[in-house]
matplotlib code that plots the C-alpha trace (Angstrom):
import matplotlib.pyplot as plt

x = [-46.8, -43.4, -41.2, -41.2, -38.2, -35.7, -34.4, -30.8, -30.2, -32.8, -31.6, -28.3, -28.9, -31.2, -28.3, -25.7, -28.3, -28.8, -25.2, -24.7, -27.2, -25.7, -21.9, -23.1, -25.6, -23.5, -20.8, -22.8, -24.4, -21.1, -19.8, -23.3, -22.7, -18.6, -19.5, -22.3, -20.0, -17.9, -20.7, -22.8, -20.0, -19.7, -23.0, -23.4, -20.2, -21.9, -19.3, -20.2, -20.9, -24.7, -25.3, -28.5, -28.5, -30.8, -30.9, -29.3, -32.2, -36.2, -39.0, -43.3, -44.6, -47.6, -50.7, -50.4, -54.1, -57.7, -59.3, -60.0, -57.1, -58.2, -56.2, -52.5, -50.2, -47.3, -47.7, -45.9, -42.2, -42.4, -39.3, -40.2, -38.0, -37.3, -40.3, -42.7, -46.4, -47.6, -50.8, -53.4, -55.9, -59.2, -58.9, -61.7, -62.3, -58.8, -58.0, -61.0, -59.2, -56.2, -58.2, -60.1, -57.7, -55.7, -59.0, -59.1, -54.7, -55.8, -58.4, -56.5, -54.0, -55.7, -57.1, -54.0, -52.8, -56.4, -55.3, -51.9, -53.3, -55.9, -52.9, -51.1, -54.4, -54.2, -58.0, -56.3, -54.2, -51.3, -53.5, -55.2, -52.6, -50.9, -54.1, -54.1, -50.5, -51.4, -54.4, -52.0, -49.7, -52.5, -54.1, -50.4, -50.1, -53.8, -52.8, -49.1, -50.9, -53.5, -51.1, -49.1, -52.5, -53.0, -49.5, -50.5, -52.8, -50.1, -48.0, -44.2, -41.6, -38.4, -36.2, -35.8, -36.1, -38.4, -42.1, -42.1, -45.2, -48.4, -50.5, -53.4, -56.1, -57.5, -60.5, -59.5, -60.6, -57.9, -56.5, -53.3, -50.6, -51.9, -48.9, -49.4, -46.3, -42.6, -40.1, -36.6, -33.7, -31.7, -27.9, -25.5, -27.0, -26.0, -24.9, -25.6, -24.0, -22.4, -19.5, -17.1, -15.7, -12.1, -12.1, -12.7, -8.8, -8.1, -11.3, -11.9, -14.1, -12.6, -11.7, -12.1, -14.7, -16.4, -20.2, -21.7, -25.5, -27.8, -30.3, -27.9, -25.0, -22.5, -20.0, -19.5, -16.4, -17.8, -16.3, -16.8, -18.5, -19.4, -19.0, -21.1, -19.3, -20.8, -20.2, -23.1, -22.3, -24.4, -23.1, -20.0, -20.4, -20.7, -23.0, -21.5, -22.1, -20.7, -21.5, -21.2, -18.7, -20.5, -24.4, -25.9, -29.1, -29.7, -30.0, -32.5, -33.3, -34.3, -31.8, -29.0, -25.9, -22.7, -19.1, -15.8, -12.9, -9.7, -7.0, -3.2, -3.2, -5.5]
y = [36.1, 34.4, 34.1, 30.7, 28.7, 27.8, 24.3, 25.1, 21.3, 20.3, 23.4, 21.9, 18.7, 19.7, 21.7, 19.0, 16.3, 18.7, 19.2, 15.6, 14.9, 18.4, 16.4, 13.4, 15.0, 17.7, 15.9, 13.1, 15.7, 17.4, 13.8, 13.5, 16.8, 16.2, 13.1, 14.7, 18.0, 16.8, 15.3, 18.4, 20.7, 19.0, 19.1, 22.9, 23.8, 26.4, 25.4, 21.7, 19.8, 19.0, 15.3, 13.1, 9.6, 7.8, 4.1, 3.0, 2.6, 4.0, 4.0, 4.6, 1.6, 3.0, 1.2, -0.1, -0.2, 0.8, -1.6, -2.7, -4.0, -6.7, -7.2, -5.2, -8.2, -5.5, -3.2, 0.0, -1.1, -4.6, -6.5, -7.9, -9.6, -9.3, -9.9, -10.4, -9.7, -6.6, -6.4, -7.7, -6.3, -7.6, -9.3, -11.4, -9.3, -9.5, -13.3, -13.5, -11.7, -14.3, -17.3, -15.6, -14.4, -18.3, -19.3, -17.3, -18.6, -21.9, -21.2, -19.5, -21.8, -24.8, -22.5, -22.1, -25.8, -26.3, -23.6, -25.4, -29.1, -27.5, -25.9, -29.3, -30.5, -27.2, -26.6, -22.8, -20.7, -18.7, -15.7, -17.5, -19.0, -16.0, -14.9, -17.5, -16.9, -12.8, -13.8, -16.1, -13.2, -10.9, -13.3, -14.3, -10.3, -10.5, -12.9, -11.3, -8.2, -9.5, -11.5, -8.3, -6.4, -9.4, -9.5, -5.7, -7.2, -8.0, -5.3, -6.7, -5.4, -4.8, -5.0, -6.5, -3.5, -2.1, -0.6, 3.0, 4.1, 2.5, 5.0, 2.7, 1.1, -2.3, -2.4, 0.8, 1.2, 3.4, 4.0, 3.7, 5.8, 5.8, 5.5, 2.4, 2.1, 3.7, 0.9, 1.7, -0.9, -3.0, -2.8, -0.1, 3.7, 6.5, 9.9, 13.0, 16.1, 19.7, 21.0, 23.8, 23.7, 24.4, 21.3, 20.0, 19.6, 16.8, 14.6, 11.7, 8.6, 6.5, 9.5, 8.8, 10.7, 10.1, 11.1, 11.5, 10.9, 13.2, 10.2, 8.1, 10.4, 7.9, 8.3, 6.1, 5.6, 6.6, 6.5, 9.4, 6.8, 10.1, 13.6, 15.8, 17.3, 21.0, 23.7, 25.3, 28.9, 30.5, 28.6, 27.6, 23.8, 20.7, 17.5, 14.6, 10.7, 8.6, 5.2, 3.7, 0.9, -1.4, -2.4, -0.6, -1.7, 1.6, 3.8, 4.4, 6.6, 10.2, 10.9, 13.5, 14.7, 16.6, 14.9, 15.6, 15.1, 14.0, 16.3, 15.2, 16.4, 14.0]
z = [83.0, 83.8, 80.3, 79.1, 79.7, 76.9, 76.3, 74.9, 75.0, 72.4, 70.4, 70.5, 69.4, 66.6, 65.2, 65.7, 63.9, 60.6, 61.0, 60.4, 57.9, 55.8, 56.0, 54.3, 51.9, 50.4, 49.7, 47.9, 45.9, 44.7, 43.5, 41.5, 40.0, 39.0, 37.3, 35.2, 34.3, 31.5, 29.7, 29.9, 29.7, 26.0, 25.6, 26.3, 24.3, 22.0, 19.4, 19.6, 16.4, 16.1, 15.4, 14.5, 14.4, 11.6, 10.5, 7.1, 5.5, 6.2, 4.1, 4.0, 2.5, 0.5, -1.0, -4.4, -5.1, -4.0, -1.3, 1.7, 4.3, 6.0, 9.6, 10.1, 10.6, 12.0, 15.0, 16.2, 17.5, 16.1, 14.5, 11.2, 8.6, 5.4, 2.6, 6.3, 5.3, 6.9, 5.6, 3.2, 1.0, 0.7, -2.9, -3.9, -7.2, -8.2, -7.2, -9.8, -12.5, -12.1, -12.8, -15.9, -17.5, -17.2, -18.1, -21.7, -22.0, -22.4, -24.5, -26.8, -26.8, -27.5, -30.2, -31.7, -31.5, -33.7, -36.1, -36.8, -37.0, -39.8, -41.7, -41.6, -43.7, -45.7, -44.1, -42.2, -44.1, -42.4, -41.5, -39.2, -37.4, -37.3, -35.3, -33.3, -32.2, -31.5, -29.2, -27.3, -26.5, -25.6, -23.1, -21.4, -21.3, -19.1, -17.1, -16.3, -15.8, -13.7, -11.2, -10.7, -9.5, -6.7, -5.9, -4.3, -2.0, -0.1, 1.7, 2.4, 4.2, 1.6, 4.0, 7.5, 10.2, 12.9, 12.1, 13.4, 12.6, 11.8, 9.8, 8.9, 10.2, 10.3, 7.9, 6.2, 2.5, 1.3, -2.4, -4.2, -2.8, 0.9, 3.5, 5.5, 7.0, 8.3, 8.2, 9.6, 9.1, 11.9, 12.0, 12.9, 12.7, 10.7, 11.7, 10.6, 10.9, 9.3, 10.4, 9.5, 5.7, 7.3, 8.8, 4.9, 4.5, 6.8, 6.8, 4.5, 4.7, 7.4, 9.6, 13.5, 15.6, 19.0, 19.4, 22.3, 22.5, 24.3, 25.8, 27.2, 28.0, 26.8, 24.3, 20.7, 18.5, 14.5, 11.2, 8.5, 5.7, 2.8, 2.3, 0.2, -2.7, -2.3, 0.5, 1.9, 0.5, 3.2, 6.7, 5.2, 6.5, 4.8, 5.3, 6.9, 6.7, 9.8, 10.6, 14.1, 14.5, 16.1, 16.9, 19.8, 21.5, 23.7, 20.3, 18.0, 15.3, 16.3, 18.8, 19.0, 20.4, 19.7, 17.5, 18.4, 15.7, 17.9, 17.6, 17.1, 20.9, 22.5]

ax = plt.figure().add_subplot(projection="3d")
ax.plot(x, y, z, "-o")
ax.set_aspect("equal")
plt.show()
């Protein structure tokens, strides 16, 4: 069989094609890579400071009561204001409690005025006025008490902030002391972090730093806003307070970075 015959051209232009595509790929990737290398060069700096950002204020709103919710009025993620109703309690029974123990206020009140117009006539003697005036107190004790029990059919938020977890359900008999919500605050985050107890000597609340955010890759001008009053004896650190200087929209609670303290160098 005759050998099959080569086609050096089609060889040749093949090479000269990947040739092309390798110039303007390579070079593009390099640029991609440079731009990224500072940022994870901090980030992989094994003596990197360790940062975690948290909101100013969080809480678990718990259940004040035993009953039954009724429909969540917050869901996961949503923006609520202050005192916003979050849920309510199913409270027939204790809306009922309200308007009997008014009920028995006035009772014994108009029980008392009686009592006094009789001692005017000398027909009651002090004793039963006196009474009178204890069973007045005792029912307006009732009725305080019993308003306060239906004010906890109604979960509110304490402060304005974002839900971040919703761990009831719609419907849900629970009792007293069952977390309903996670509420984190708006506004500017706080940041956590330990460093070295050497660098104890030149920090202070209002000290500069720059922290740069794993999930965005950007970098954020902080203040130190507290610093503990104890050393950890064991890591030789100490805890850290910082508060961003300003609002930003791309961060949230949860994530984490590294901190860098500038130096009289930079």
């Amino acid at each position: 069989m005759p050998p099959r015959p080569s086609h050096p051209s089609r060889s040749s232009t093949e090479r000269a094609l990947l040739a092309l595509v390798l110039a303007a790929v390579i070079p593009a990737a390099w640029a991609a890579t440079d731009a990224r290398k500072p940022a994870n060069a901090a980030m992989d700096d094994p003596g990197a400071i360790r940062v975690l950002l948290a909101s100013r204020l969080e809480t678990t709103l718990s259940s004040q009561m035993n009953g039954t919710l009724g429909d969540l009025q917050a869901e996961l993620g949503q923006k609520v204001a202050k005192n916003a109703l979050l849920a309510q309690f199913i409270c027939t029974e204790t809306q009922a409690r309200v308007k009997v123990a008014g009920a028995e206020l006035n009772m014994a009140r108009q029980n008392l005025e009686a009592k006094r117009n009789l001692q005017k006539l000398n027909a009651a003697g002090d004793l039963e006025v006196l009474m009178a005036t204890t069973e007045v107190d005792k029912t307006e004790g009732a009725l305080t008490l019993a308003r306060t029990q239906s004010g906890y059919c109604q979960v509110r938020a304490p402060f304005s902030g974002r839900i971040a977890k919703v761990l009831a359900k719609p419907h849900q008999t629970v009792s007293a002391g069952t977390p309903l919500f996670d509420l984190v605050s708006d506004g500017a985050l706080k940041v956590r972090l330990n460093v070295p107890s050497t660098l104890l000597a030149r920090l202070k609340p209002g000290a500069p730093l720059v922290v740069t955010i794993h999930e965005t890759g950007k970098s954020y001008p902080a203040q130190v806003s507290a610093i503990n009053s104890r050393v950890d004896a064991v890591a030789q650190t100490v805890e850290l307070e910082a508060r961003l200087n300003s609002e930003h929209p791309e961060l949230i609670p949860g994530m984490s970075g590294i901190a860098r303290f500038p130096t009289d160098r930079d």
